[in-house]
C-alpha positions in Angstrom: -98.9 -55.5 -51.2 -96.0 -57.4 -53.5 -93.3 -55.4 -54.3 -90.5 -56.2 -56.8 -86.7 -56.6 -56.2 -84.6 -54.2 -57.7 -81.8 -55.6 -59.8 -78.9 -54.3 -59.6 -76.6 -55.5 -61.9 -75.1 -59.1 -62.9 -71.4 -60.0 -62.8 -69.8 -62.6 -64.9 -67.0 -63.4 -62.0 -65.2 -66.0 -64.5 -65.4 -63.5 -67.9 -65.6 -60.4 -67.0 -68.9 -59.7 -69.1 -72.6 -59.7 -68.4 -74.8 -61.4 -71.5 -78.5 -60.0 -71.6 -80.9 -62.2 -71.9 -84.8 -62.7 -72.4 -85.4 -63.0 -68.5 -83.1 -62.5 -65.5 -81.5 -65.3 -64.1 -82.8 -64.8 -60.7 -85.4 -62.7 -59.7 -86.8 -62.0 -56.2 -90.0 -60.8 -55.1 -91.3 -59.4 -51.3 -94.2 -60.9 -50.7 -94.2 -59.7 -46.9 -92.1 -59.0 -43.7 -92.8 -61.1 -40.7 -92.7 -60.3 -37.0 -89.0 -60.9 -35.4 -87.4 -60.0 -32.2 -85.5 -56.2 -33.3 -83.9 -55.3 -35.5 -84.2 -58.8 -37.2 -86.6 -58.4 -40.1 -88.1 -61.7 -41.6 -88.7 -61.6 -45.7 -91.0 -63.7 -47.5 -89.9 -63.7 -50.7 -91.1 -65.4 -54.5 -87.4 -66.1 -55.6 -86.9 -68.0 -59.1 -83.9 -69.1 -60.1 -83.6 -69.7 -64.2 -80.6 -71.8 -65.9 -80.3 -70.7 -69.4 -77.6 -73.6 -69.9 -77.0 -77.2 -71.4 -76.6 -78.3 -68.6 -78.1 -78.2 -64.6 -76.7 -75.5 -62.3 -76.2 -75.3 -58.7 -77.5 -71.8 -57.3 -75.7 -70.7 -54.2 -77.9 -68.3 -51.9 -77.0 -66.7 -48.2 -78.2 -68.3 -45.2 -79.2 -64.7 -44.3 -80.0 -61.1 -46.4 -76.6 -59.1 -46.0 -74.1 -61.6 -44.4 -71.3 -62.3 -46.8 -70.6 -65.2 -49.0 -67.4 -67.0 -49.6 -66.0 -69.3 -52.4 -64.5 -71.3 -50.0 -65.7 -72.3 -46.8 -64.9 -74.9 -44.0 -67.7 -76.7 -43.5 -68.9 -78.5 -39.9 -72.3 -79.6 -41.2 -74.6 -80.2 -43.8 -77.8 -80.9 -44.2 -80.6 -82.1 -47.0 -83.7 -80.9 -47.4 -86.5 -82.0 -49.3 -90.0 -79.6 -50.0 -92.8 -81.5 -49.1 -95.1 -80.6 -51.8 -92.6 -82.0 -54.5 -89.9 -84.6 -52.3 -87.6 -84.7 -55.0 -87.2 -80.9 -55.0 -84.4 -80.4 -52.8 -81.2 -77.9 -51.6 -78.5 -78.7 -48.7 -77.7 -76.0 -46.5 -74.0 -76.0 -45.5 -72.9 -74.9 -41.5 -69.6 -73.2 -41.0 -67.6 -69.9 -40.3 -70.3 -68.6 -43.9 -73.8 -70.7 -44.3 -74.7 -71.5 -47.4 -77.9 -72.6 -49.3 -77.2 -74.5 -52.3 -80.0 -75.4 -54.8 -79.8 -77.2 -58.1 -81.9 -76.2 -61.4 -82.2 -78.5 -64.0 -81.0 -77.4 -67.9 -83.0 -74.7 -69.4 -85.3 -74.6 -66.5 -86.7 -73.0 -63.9 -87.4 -73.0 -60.0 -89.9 -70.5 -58.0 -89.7 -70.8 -54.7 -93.0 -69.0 -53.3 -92.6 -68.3 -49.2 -89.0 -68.9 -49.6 -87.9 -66.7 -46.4 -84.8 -64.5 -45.1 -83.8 -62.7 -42.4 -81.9 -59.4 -41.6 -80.8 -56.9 -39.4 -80.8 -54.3 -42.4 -83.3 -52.1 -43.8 -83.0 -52.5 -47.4 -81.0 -55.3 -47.6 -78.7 -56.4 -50.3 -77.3 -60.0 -51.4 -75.9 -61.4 -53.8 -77.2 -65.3 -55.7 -74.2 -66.9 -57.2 -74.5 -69.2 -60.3 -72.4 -71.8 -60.3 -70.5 -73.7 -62.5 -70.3 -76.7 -60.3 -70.3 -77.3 -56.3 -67.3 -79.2 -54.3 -67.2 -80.8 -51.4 -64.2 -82.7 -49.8 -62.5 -82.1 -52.9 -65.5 -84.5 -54.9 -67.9 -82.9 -57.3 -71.0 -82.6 -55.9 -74.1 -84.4 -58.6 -76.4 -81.8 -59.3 -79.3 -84.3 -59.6 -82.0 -82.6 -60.6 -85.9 -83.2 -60.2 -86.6 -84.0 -63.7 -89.1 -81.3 -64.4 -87.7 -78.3 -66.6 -90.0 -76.0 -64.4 -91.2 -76.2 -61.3 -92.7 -74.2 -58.9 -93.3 -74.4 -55.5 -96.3 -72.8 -53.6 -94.7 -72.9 -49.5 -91.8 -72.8 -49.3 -91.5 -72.9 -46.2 -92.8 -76.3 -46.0 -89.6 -78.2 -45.8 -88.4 -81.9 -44.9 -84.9 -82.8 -43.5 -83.7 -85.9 -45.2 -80.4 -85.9 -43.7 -77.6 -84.5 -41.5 -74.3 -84.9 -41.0 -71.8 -83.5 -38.5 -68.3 -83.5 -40.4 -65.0 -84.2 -38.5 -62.9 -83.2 -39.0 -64.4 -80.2 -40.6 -64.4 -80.4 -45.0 -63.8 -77.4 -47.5 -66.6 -76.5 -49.7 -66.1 -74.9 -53.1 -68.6 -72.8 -55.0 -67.1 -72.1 -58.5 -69.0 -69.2 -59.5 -70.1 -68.6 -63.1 -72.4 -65.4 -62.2 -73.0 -63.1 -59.2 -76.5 -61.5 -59.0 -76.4 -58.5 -56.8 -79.9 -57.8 -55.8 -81.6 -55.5 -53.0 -85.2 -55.3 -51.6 -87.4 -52.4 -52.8 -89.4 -52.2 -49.8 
């Protein structure tokens, strides 16, 4: 049985003021819990991420439901990842003191994520997705190349390709400038 995230409110972190619009700018669905060693939960989620803006967006998500995020992290890895249904769909996941998922959306589009998975030691877990208004890394604008495709969807995503990984030494600051926190939790 699906069930649908609750949303609980969205933060402009830069203004100070939430805009409504036509559809939410991320929305997150449980599609099922899988079997983990306790109390770790696994989530399968449908998570879509929309950009209403001129121009592409990086979206940052946690590594795990419940485990903070930071603006600024010190980063020892990173890796890129590619989904294999669509290879020029793809998010790097950043290793530190925080993890961090980032994934870019293209202007005035869309990305669904079907399978897209989490794990938690909470029952109803809660997390926030940050919008952001660009990504740094070593102090250099990360390109948020996008796919080309205004909307894409895609059906595993748990279906995933590394592309590449790096170990960084000495260790790099990463810098997600945030234009919107979504606080979400799972309805279960």
């Amino acid at each position: 049985m699906m069930r649908t995230v609750l949303i609980i409110g969205m933060l402009s972190a830069l203004t100070g003021c939430a805009t409504a619009t036509a559809k939410s700018a991320v929305t997150v669905q449980l599609l099922s819990t899988l079997p983990s060693k306790p109390p770790t939960t696994v989530y399968k989620v449908k998570l879509t991420l929309r950009n209403d803006s001129k121009e592409a967006r990086w979206f940052a998500l946690p590594s795990r439901f419940g485990l903070p995020m930071s603006e600024k992290l010190t980063a020892t890895a990173r890796e890129r990842f590619a989904f294999e249904e669509a290879k020029s769909v793809f998010f790097y996941q950043y290793y530190g003191g925080v993890s961090v998922v980032v994934v870019p959306v293209p202007a005035k589009g869309s990305l669904t994520l079907v399978g897209w998975t989490f794990d938690s030691d909470a029952k109803k877990p809660r997390f926030e997705i940050w919008e952001l208004d660009r990504l740094t890394f070593a102090g250099q604008t990360v390109d948020v190349s996008t796919f080309g495709k205004r909307r894409v969807q895609i059906r595993d995503a748990s279906q995933t390709r590394l592309i590449s990984s790096s170990t960084i030494r000495p260790p790099e600051n990463v810098r997600l400038h945030i234009h919107a926190r979504h606080k979400l939790s799972l309805d279960e």
